[in-house]
KEKE-3310 file (N, C-alpha, C; in steps of 0.2 Angstrom, whole numbers, plus 5000, padded with zeros to 4 digits):
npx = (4990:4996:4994:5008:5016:5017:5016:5031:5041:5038:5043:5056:5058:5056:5068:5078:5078:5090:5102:5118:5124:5116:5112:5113:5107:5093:5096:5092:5079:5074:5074:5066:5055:5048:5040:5027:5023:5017:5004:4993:4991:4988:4978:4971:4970:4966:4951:4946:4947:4959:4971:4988:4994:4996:5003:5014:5019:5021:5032:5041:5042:5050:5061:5071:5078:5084:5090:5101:5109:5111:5121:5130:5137:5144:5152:5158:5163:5166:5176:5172:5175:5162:5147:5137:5126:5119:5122:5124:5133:5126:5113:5109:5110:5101:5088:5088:5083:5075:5064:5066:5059:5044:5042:5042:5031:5023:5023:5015:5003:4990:4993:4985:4990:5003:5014:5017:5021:5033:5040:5040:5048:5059:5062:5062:5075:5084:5086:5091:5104:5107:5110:5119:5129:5133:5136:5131:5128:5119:5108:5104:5102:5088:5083:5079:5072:5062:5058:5054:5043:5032:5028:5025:5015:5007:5003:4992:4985:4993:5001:5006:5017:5022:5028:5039:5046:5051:5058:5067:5075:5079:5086:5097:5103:5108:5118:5125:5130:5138:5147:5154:5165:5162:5156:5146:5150:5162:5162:5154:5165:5175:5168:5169:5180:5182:5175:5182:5197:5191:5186:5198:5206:5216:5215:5203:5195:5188:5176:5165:5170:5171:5158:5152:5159:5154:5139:5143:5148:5135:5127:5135:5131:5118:5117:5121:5110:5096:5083:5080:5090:5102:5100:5093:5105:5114:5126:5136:5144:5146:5152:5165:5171:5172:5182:5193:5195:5200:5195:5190:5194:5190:5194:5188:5177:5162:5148:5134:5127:5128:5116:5099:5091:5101:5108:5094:5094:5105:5103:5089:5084:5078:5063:5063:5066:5055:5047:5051:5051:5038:5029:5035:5035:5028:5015:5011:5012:5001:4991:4988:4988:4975:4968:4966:4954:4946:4956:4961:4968:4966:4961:4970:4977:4986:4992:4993:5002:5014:5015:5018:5030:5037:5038:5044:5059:5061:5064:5073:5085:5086:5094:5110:5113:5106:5095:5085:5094:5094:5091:5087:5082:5072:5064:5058:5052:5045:5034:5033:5025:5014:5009:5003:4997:4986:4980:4976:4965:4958:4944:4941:4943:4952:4964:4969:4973:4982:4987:4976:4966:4965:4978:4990:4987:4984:4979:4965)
npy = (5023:5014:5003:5007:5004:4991:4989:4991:4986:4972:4969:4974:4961:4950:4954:4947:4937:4938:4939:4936:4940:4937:4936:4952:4956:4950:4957:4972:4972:4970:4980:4989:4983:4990:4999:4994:4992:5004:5003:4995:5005:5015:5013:5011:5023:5031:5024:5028:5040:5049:5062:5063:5076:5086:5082:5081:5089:5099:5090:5092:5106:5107:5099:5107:5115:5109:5099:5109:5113:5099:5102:5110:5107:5096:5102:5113:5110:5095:5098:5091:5090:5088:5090:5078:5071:5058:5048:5048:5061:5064:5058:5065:5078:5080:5074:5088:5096:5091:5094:5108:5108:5106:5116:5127:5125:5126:5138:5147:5146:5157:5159:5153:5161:5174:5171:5159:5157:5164:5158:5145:5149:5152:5139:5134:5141:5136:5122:5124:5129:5120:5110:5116:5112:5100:5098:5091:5092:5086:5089:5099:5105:5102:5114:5125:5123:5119:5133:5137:5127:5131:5145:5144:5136:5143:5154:5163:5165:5167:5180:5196:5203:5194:5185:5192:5192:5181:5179:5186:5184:5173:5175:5184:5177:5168:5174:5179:5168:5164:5175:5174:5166:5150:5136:5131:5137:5131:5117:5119:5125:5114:5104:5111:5110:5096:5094:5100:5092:5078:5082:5082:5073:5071:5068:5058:5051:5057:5065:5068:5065:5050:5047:5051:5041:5029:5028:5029:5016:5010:5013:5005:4994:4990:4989:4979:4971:4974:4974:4967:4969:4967:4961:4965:4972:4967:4979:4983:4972:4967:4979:4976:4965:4972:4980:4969:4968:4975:4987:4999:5016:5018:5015:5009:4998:5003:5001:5006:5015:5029:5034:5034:5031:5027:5016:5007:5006:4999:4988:4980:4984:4995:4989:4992:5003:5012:5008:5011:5025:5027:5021:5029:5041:5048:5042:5044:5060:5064:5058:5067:5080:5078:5078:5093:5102:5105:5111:5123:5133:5139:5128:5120:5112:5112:5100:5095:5104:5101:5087:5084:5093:5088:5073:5080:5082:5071:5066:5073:5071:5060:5060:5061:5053:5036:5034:5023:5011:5016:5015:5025:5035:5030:5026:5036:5042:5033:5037:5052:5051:5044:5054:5064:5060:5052:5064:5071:5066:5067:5075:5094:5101:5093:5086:5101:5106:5114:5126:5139:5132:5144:5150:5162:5180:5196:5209:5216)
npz = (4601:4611:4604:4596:4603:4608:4596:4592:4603:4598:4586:4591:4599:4588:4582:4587:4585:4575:4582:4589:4602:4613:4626:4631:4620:4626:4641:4633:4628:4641:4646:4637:4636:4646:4643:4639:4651:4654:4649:4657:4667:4663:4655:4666:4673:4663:4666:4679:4679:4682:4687:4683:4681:4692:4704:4698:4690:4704:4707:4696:4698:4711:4711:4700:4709:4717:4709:4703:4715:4717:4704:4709:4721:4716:4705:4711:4724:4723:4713:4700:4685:4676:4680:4685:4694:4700:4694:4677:4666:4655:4655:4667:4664:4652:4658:4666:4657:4652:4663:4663:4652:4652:4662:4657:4647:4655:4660:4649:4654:4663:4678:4695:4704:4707:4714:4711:4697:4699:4704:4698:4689:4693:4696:4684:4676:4688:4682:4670:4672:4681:4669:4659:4669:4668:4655:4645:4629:4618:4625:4626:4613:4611:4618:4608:4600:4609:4613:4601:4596:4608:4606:4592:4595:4603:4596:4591:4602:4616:4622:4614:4622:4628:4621:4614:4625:4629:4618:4619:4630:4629:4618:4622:4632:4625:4618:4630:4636:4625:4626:4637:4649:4653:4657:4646:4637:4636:4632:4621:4611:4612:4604:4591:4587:4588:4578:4568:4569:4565:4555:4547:4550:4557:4571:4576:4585:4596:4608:4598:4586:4589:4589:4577:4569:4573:4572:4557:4555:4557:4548:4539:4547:4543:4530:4528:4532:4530:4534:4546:4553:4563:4576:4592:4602:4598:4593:4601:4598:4586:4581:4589:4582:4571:4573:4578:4564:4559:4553:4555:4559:4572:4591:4603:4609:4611:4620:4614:4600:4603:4599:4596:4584:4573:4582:4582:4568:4566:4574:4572:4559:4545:4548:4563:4563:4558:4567:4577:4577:4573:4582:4594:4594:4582:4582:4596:4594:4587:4592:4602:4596:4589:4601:4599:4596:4582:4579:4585:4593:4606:4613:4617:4631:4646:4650:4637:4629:4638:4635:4622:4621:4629:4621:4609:4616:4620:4606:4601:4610:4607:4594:4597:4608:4615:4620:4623:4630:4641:4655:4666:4660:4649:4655:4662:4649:4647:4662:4659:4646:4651:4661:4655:4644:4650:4658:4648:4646:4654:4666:4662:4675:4682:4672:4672:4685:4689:4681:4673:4657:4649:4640:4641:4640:4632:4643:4645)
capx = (4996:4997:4996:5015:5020:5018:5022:5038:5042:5038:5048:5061:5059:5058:5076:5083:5081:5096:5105:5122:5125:5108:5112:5116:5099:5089:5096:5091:5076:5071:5073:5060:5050:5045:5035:5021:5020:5013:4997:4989:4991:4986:4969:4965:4970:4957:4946:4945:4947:4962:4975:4995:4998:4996:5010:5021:5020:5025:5040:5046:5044:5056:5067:5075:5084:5088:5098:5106:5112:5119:5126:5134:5140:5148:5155:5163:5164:5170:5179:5170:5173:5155:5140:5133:5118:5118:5121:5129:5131:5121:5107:5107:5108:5096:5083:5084:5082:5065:5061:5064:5052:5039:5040:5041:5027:5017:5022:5010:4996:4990:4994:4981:4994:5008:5021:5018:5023:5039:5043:5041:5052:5065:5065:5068:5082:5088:5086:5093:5110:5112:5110:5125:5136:5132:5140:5126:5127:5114:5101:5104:5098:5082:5078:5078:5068:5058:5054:5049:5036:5028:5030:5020:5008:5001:5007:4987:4985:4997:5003:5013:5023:5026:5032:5043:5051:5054:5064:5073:5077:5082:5094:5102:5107:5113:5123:5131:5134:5144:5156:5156:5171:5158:5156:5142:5156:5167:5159:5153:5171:5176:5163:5170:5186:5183:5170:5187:5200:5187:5186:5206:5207:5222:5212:5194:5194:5185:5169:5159:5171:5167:5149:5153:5161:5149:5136:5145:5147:5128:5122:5135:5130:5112:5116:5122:5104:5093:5076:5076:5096:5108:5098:5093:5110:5122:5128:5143:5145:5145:5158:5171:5171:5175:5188:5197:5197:5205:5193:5187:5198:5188:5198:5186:5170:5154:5140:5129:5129:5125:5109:5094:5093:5106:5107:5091:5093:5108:5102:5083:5084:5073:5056:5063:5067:5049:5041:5053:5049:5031:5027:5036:5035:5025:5007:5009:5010:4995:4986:4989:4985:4968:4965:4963:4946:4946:4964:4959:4976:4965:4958:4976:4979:4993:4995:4993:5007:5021:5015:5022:5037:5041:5039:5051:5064:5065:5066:5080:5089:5090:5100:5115:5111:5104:5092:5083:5098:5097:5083:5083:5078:5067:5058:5055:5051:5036:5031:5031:5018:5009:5005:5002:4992:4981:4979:4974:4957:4953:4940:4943:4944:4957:4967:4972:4972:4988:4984:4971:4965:4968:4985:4991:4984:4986:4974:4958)
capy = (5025:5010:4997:5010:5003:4984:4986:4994:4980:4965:4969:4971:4953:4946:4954:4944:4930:4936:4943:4933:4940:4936:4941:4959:4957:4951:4963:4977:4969:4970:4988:4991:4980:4995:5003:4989:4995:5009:5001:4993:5009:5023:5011:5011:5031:5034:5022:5032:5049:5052:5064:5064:5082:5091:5079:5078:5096:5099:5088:5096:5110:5106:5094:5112:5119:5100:5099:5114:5111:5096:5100:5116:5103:5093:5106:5118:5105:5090:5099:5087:5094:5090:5086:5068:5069:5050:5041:5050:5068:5066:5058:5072:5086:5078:5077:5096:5101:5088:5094:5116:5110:5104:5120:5131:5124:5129:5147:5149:5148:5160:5155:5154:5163:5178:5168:5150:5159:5167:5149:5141:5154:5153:5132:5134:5143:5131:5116:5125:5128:5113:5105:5117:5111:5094:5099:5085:5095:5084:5091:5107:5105:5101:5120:5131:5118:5119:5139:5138:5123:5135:5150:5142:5132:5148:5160:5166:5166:5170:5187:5198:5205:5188:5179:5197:5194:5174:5179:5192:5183:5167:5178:5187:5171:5163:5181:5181:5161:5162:5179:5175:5160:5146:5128:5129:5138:5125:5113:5119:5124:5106:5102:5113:5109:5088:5092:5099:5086:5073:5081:5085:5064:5070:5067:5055:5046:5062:5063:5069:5061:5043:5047:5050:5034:5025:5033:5026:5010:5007:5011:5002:4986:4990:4988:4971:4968:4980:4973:4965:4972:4960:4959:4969:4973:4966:4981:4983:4965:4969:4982:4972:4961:4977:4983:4965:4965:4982:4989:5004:5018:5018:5011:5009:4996:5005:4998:5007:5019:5036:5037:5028:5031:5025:5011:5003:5003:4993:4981:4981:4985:4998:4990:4994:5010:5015:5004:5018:5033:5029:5020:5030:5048:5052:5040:5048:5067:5063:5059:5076:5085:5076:5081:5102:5102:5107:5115:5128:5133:5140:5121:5119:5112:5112:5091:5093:5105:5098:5080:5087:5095:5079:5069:5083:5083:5063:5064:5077:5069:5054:5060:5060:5048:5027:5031:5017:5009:5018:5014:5031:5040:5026:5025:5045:5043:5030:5040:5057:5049:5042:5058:5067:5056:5051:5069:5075:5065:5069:5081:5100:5104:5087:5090:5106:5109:5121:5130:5139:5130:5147:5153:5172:5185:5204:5213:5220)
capz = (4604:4615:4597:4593:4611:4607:4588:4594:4605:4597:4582:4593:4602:4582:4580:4592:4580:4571:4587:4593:4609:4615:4633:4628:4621:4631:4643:4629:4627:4647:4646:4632:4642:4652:4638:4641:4658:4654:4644:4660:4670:4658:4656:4675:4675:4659:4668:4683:4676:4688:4681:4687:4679:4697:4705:4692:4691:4707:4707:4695:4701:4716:4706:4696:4714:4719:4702:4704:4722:4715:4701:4712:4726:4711:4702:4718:4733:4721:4706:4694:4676:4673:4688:4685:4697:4705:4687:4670:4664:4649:4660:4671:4658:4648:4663:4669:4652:4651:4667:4661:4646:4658:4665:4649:4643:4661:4659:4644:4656:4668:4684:4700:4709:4703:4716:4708:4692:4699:4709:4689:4681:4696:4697:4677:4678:4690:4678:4666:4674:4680:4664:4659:4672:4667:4650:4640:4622:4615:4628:4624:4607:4612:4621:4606:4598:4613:4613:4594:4598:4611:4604:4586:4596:4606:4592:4591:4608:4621:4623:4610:4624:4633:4617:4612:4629:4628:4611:4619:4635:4624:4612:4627:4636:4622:4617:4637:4637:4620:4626:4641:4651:4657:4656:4641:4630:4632:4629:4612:4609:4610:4599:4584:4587:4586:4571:4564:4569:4562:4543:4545:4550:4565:4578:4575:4592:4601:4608:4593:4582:4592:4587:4569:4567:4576:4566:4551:4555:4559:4541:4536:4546:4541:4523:4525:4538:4528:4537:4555:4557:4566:4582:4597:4607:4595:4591:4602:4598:4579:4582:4591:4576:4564:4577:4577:4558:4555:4545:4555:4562:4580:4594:4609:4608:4613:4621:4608:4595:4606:4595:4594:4575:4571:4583:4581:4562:4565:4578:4570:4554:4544:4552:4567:4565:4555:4571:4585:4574:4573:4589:4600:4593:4580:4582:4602:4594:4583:4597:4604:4590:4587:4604:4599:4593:4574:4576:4588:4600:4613:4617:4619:4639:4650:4649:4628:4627:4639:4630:4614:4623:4630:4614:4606:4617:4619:4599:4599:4614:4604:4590:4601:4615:4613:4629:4624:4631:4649:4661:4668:4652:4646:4663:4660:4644:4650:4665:4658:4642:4656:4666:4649:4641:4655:4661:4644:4645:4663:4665:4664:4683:4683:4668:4672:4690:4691:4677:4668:4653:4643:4637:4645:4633:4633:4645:4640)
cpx = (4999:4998:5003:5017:5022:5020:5030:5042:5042:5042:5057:5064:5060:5066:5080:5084:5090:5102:5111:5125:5118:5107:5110:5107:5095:5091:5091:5082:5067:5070:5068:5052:5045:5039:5028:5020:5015:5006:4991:4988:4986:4977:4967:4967:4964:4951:4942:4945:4951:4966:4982:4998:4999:5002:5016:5022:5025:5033:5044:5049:5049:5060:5072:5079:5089:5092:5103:5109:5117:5121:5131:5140:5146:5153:5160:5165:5168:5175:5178:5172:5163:5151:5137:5127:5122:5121:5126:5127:5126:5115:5104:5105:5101:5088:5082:5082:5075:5061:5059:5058:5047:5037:5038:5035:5018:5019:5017:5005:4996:4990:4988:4986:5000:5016:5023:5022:5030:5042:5044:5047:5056:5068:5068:5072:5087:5090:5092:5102:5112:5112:5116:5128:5137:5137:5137:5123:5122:5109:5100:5101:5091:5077:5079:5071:5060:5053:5052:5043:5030:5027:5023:5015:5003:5003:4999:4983:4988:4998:5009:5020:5025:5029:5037:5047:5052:5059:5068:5078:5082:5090:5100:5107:5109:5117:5130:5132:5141:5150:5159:5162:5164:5158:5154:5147:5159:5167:5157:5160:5173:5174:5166:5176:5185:5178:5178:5192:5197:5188:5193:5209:5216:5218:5203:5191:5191:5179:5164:5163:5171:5161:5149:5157:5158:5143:5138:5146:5140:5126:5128:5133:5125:5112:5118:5114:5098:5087:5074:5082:5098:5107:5097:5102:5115:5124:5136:5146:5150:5151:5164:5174:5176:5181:5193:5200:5201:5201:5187:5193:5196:5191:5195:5180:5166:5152:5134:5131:5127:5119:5106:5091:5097:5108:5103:5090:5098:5106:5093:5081:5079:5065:5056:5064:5060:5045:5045:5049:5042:5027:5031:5037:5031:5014:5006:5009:5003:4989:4985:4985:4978:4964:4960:4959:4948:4953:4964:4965:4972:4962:4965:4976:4987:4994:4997:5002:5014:5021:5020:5028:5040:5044:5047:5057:5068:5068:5072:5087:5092:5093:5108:5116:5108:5101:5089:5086:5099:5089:5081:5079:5072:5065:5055:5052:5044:5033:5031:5022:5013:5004:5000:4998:4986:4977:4974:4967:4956:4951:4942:4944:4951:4962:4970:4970:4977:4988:4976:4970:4967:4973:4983:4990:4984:4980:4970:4962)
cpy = (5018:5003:5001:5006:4995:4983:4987:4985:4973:4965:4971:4964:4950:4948:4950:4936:4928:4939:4935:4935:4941:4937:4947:4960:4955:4957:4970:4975:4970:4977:4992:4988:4986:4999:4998:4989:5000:5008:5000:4998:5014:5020:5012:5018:5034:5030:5027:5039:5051:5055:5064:5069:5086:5086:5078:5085:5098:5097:5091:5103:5111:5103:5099:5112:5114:5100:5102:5114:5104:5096:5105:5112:5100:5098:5110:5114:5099:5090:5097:5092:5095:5086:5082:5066:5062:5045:5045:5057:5067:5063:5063:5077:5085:5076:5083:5100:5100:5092:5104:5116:5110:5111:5125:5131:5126:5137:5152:5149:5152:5157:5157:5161:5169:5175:5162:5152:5160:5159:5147:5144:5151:5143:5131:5134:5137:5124:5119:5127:5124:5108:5108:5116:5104:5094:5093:5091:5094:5088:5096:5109:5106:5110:5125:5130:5119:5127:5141:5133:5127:5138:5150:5139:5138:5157:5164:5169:5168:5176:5191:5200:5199:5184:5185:5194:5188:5174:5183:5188:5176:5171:5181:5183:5168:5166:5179:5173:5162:5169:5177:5165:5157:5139:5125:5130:5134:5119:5112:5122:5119:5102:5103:5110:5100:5087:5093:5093:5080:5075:5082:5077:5066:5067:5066:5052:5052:5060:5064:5065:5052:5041:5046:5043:5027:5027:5029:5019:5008:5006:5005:4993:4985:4987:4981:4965:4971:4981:4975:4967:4966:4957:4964:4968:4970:4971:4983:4975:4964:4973:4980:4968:4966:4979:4978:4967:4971:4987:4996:5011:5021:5014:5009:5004:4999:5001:5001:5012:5027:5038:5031:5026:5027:5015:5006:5003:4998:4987:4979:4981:4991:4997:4993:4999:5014:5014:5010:5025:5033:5027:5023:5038:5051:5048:5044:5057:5066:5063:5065:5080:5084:5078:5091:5102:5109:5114:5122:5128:5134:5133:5118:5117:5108:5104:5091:5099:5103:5091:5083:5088:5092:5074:5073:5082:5076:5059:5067:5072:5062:5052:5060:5055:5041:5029:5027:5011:5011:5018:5020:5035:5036:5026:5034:5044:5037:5036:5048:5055:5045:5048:5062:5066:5055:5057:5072:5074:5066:5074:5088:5101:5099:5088:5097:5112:5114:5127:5132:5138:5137:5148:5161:5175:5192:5205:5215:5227)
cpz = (4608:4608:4596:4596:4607:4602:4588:4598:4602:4591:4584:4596:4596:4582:4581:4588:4574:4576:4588:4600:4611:4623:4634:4624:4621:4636:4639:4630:4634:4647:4642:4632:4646:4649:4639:4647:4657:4653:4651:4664:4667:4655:4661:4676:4672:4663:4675:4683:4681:4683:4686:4687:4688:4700:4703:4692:4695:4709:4704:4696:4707:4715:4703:4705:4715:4714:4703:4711:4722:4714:4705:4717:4721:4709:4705:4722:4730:4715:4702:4688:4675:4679:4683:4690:4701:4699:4683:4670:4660:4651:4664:4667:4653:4653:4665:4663:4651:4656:4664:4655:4647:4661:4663:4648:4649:4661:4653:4645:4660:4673:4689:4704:4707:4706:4712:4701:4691:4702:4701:4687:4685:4695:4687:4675:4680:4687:4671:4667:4676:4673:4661:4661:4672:4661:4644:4633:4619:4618:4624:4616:4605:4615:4613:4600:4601:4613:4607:4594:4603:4608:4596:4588:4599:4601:4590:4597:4615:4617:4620:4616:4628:4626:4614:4619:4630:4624:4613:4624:4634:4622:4615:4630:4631:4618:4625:4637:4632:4622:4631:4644:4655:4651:4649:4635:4626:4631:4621:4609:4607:4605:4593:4586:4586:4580:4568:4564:4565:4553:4544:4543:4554:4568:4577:4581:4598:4603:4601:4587:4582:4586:4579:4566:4570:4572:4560:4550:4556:4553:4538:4538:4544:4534:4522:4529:4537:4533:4541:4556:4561:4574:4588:4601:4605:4591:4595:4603:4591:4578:4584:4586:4571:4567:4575:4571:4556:4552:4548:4559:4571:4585:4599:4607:4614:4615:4618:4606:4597:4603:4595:4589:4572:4572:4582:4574:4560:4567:4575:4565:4554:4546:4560:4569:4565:4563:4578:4582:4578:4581:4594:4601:4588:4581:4590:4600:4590:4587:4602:4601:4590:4591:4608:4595:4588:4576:4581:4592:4605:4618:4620:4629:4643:4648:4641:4626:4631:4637:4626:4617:4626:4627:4612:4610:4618:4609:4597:4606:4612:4600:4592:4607:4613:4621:4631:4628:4641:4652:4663:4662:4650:4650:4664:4655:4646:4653:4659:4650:4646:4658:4660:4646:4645:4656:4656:4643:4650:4662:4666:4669:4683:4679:4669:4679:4692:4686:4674:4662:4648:4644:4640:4637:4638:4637:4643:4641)
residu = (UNK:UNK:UNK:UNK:UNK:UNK:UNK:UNK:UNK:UNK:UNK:UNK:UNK:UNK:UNK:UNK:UNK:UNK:UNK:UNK:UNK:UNK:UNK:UNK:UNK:UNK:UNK:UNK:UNK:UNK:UNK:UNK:UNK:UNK:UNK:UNK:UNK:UNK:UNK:UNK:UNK:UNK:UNK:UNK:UNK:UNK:UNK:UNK:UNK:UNK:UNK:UNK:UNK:UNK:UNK:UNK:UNK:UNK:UNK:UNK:UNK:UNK:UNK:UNK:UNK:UNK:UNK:UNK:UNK:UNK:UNK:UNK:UNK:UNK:UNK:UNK:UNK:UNK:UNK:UNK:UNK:UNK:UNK:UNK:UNK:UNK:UNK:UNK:UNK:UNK:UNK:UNK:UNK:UNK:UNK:UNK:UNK:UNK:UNK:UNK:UNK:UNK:UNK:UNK:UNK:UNK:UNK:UNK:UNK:UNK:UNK:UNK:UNK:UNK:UNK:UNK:UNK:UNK:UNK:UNK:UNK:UNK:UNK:UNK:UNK:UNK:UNK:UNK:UNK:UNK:UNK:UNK:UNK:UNK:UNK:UNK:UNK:UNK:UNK:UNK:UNK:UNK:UNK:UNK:UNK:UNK:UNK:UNK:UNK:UNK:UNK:UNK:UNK:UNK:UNK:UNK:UNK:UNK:UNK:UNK:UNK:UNK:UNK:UNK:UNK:UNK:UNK:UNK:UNK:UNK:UNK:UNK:UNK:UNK:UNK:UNK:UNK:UNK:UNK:UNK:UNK:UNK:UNK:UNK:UNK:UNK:UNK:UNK:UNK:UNK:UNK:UNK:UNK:UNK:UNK:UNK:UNK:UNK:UNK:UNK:UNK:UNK:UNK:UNK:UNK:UNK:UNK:UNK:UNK:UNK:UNK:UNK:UNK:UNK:UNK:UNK:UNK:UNK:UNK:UNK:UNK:UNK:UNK:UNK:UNK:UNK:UNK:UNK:UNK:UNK:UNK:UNK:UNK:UNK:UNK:UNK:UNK:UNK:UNK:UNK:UNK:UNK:UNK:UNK:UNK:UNK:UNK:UNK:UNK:UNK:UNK:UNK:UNK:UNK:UNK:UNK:UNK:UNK:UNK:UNK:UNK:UNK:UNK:UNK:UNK:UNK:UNK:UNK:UNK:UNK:UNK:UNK:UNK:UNK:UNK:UNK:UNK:UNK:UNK:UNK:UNK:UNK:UNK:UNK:UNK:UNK:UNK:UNK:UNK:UNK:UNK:UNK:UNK:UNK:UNK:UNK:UNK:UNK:UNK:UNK:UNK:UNK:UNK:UNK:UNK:UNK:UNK:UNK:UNK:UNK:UNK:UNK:UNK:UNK:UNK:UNK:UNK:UNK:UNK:UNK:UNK:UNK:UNK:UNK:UNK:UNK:UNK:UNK:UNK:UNK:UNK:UNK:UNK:UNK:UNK:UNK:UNK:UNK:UNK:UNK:UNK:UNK:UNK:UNK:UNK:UNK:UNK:UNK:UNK:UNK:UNK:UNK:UNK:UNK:UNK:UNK:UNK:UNK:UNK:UNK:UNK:UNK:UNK:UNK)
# end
């Protein structure tokens, strides 16, 4: 996991050999920087046997009201269209979603307690509205995603009536969002309606229509850069160029391509896509998985299943977002594989001091 960290990295530092605004990336460059924090830390965590899941927990468990109280304050008291936390809407929506996965993924164990349970369900909730007053659509991507990764991970263990009422409780809520007049609607209204204008070719300069021509222009700089790509952070550099020349019908220069896919195969090339895919999402779930002794779900412990649920949602958050490009997200995206990974080797009592290491099952 830690060899993904550094392969990732350092074939971004090579990019920079073909990069012309070398500012922009180095900038880019400092912020990817952070994934090498991790390495000295998550040593001296394994070396000590400490775990961070029982803090991180709590946080988040106080972080869902706190959202919602923002984004409420935002949204009634300042009118905002969409609550932005301290920073950006799709930073914010895209944190209370990570943080309702985190708590998702603590509801499939028995609790010490029957209130710590109802506290989880209620701070989720609240993560979960503030994420729709945010109006960050990509996140939202990530929860249905998210309740089928549980759902198939403890599909022999948890309890037929708790996973019959997750899929009811699911299908209801996203039955009364779509009749009903709220924020998430319109948001996904606007969505069809800019997929339409975009295949009509009236109207291509919206937000999803942005993306889609940003989007298009990456594979096409890729193709001229197939390898190492045109350099870390020259891609809204890269774009300014195609804008002067005429030769694209997007009107705005981005600072990146909303996706980290995309982006990094333009500024990167194909090694450095292979080198995010596998060093930043698939060699860290391997290491998970390797951890449930011979396949068994009930080995399954609370760090091992909100790891995964972390991964996933940073993988799905990236089809719409370049968070590579945002401290907040990428400094989450450390920490969260810190507390997770760390956690997951510390001893049972340590590893899984807020939960019970089994998954809720039917009563005898």
């Amino acid at each position: 996991m830690l060899l993904g960290m550094l392969t990732f990295f350092a074939v971004c530092a090579l990019s920079l050999a073909n990069a012309e605004d070398l500012k922009n990336g180095f900038s880019r460059l400092e912020k990817v920087a952070r994934l090498l924090a991790l390495i000295p830390i998550y040593l001296t965590l394994r070396q000590l046997n400490v775990s961070l899941v029982r803090p991180f927990f709590w946080g988040c468990l106080w972080a869902g009201p706190w959202m919602l109280a923002v984004s409420l304050y935002q949204a009634v008291i300042e009118t905002a269209p969409r609550s932005a936390g301290a920073y950006h809407p799709i930073v914010f929506g895209d944190q209370a979603v990570l943080i309702a996965g985190v708590l998702g993924a603590s509801l499939c164990f028995s609790p010490r307690s029957r209130m710590l349970w109802v506290l989880t369900l209620l701070s989720l909730g609240s993560a979960l509205i503030a994420s729709g007053l945010s109006g960050s659509r990509g996140g939202w991507l990530a929860l249905p995603i998210l309740v089928a990764l549980y759902l198939w991970f403890f599909r022999s263990s948890l309890a037929h009536r708790v996973r019959v009422l997750v899929l009811a409780v699911f299908f209801v809520t996203a039955a009364g969002v779509m009749v009903s007049h709220n924020p998430v609607r319109e948001r996904i209204t606007h969505a069809y309606e800019d997929i339409v204008n975009y295949r009509s070719g009236d109207k291509v300069n919206t937000s999803l229509g942005s993306r889609f021509l940003l989007w298009d222009l990456a594979i096409d700089i890729w193709k001229e850069h197939p390898l190492m790509g045109t350099g870390l952070g020259d891609y809204s550099h890269d774009i300014d160029q195609i804008i002067d020349a005429g030769e694209t019908r997007l009107n705005t220069v981005w600072p990146h391509a909303h996706s980290i896919y995309f982006e990094l195969l333009a500024t990167t090339g194909l090694v450095g896509l292979l080198a995010l895919v596998g060093g930043l999402f698939v060699v860290p779930s391997a290491v998970y998985f390797r951890k449930i002794q011979a396949g068994k779900m009930s080995a399954v412990t609370f760090p091992m299943a909100a790891g995964l649920g972390c991964l996933l949602s940073f993988a799905v958050f990236g089809l719409s977002e370049a968070w590579t490009a945002r401290s907040p997200l990428l400094t989450s995206y450390v920490v969260c594989l810190l507390v997770f990974s760390s956690g997951m080797y510390a001893g049972p009592d340590m590893s899984n001091n807020v939960f019970d290491s089994e998954p809720m099952k039917e009563p005898a």
